[in-house]
N, C-alpha and C positions, 0 to 999 in steps of 0.2 A: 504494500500500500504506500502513497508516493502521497504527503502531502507539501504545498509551494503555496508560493506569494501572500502575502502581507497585507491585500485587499481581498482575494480570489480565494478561496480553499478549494483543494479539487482533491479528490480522493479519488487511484484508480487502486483495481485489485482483480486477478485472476477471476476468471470464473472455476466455480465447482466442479464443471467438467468440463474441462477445455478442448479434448480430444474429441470432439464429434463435429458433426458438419453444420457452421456456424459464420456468419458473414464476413469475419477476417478471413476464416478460410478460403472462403467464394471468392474475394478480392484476390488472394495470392494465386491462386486456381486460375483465375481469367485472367491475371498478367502473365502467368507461366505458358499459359493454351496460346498465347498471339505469338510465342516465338523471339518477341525482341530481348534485345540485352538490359535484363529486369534489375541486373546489377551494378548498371551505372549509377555514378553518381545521380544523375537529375533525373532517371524514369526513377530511380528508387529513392527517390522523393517524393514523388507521384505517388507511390504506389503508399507509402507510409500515409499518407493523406488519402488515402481510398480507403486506407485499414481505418483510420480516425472517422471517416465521414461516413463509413459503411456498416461498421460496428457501433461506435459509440453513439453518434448521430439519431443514425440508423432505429438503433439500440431501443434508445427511448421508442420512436415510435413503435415498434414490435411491441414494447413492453407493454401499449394499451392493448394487446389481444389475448395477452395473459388471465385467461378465466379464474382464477383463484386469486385472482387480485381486487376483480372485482366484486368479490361476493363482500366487498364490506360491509357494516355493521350499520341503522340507519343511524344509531347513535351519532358515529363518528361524521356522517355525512350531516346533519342538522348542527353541527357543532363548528358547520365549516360558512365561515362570514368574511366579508368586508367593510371596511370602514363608509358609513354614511350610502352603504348599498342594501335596496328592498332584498326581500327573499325569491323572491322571482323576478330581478335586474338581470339582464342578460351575463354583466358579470359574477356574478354572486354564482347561476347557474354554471357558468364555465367554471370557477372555482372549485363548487361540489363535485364536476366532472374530473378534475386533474385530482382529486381527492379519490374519489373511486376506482383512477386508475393506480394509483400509489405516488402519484407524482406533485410539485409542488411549482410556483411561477419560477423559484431560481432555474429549477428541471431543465422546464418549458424554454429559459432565456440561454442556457447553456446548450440546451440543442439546437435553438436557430445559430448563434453563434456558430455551430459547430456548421451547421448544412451551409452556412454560405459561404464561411473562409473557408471549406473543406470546399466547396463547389464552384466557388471563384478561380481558389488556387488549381483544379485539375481541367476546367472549360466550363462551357454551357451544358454537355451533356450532361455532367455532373446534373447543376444545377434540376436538369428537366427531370433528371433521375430521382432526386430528392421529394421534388415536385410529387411524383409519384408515385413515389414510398409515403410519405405523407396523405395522398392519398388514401391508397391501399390501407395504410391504418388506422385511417377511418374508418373503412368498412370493415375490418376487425376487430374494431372498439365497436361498433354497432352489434355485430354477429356476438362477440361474448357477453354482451348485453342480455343478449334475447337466450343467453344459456348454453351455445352454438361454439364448438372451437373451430376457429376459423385458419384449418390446416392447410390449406388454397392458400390466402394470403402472409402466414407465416412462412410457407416454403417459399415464397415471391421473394419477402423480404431475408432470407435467410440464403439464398440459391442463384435463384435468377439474375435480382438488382444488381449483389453488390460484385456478383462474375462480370455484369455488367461494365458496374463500374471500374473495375482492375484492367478492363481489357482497353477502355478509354482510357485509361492512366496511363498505360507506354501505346497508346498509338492506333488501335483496332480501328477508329474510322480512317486510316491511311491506308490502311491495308489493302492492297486487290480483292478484286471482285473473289476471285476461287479462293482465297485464304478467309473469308469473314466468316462462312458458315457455318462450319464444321464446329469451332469453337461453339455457337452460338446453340446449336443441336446438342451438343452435351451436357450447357447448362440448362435446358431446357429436360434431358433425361434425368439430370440428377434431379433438377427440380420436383419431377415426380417422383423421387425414390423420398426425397423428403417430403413430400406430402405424405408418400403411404408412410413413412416412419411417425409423423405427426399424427396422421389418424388413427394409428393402432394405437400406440399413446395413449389414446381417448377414445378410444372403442373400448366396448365390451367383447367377452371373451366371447369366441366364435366369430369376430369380425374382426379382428385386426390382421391374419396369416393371407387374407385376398390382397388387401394395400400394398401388405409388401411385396408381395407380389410382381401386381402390377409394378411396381415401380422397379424389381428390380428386372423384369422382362423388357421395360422401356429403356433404362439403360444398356443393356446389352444388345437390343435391336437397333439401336443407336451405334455403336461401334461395330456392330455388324455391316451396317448399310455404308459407314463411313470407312469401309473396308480396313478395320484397324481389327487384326483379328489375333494379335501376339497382346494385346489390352482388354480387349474385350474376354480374353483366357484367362488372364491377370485377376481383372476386374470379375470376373463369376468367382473362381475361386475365395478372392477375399469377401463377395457377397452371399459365399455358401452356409459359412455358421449363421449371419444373419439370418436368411430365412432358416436355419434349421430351429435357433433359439426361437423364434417367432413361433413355429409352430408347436412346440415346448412349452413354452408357455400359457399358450393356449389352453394346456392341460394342468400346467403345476402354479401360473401365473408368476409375476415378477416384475421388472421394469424393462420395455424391452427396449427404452431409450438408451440404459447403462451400457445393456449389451449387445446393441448396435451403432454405436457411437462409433467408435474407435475402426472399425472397418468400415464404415461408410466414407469416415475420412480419409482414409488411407486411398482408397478406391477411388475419392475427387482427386486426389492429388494425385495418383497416375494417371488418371485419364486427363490430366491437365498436361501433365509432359509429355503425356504419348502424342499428344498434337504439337510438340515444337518440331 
């Protein structure tokens, strides 16, 4: 934990489980998939600032589709006011809202700070990306609202955006026309392999071993078609204990995020090199 400055306090700190497929990861995945030299000095600058705007930024907005955040108390939600504001002011409302999500206005100002020097400093695409993530978690704070875990749109923000954004970071819109795609089909496979991980998650028992499933036949149909067939052999292997815990579980129950974390990430990260 890192705490600085003498006006600012910022605390950062690992996460609990760092090894799984998680929006730094996605950033460094999509710088790696474009091929360019991620190691220079100035793309790996970029690319540090994809991890900052992709993860932490990012972060917060995810964190409003976190269902057990929201189930707060109404206690705690009637307890939440402004100075010289009615109980149903539009701000007072926004307030109770940043309260149900766990978050608070410093939050709120430290993540726009984040999405605009993070999106300024790597282009507009940045920028439009942010846009969109922001978005997107809106309509994730709306779905956990109504009780709904909204595994769609955390795989977006955990998968898609920020492969996205890493690929923007060294260069991906310079790139030739034959070189864009490929990249962009894999994060799009994995994308569903993290949806079905997110919704077995949140399934009941007897419905989570389809998701994964699917997600991992999407990814390896994916690297099939992309004729990558010495990764796509890689990549089933290491998604083999996945689905077999999966379906294990099913029977003995457990978490099957713990233990499919760690090979699913493993599994981004070659199929992110196997396309340089």
């Amino acid at each position: 934990m890192i705490e600085a400055g003498p006006l600012v306090r910022l605390h950062v700190s690992l996460s609990r489980a760092p090894w799984r497929i998680a929006p730094a990861w996605a950033v460094l995945a999509g710088a790696l998939a474009v091929g360019s030299p991620v190691f220079q000095p100035a793309l790996a600058l970029r690319v540090v600032a994809a991890v900052v705007l992709g993860d932490l930024a990012w972060g917060l907005v995810r964190r409003s589709g976190v269902t057990d955040v929201i189930s707060a108390s109404a206690d705690q939600v009637r307890g939440v006011g402004l100075p010289y504001s009615q109980a149903n002011a539009p701000l007072s409302r926004i307030s109770r809202a940043l309260t149900l999500i766990g978050m608070t206005w410093q939050g709120v100002l430290a993540g726009l700070i984040f999405l605009l020097g993070g999106g300024l400093l790597i282009g507009l695409p940045a920028v439009a990306l942010s846009v969109l993530a922001v978005l997107i978690g809106a309509r994730s704070w709306s779905s956990a609202r109504r009780g709904v875990t909204p595994a769609v749109s955390m795989a977006l923000l955990d998968v898609l955006l920020p492969w996205l954004l890493g690929m923007f970071a060294v260069g991906w819109a310079y790139a030739d026309a034959t070189s864009r795609w490929p990249p962009l089909l894999v994060a799009l496979g994995f994308t569903v392999l993290q949806w079905g991980i997110l919704h077995a998650a949140a399934s009941r028992a007897g419905q989570r071993s389809l998701a994964i499933d699917i997600g991992i036949i999407t990814v390896l149909s994916v690297l099939i078609a992309l004729r990558m067939p010495s990764a796509a052999a890689v990549v089933a292997v290491l998604l083999a204990p996945v689905a077999y815990w999966v379906h294990a579980l099913e029977r003995e129950g457990g978490s099957i995020s713990a233990c499919s974390g760690p090979w699913a990430l493993i599994a981004l990260l070659v199929a992110a090199l196997a396309l340089r």
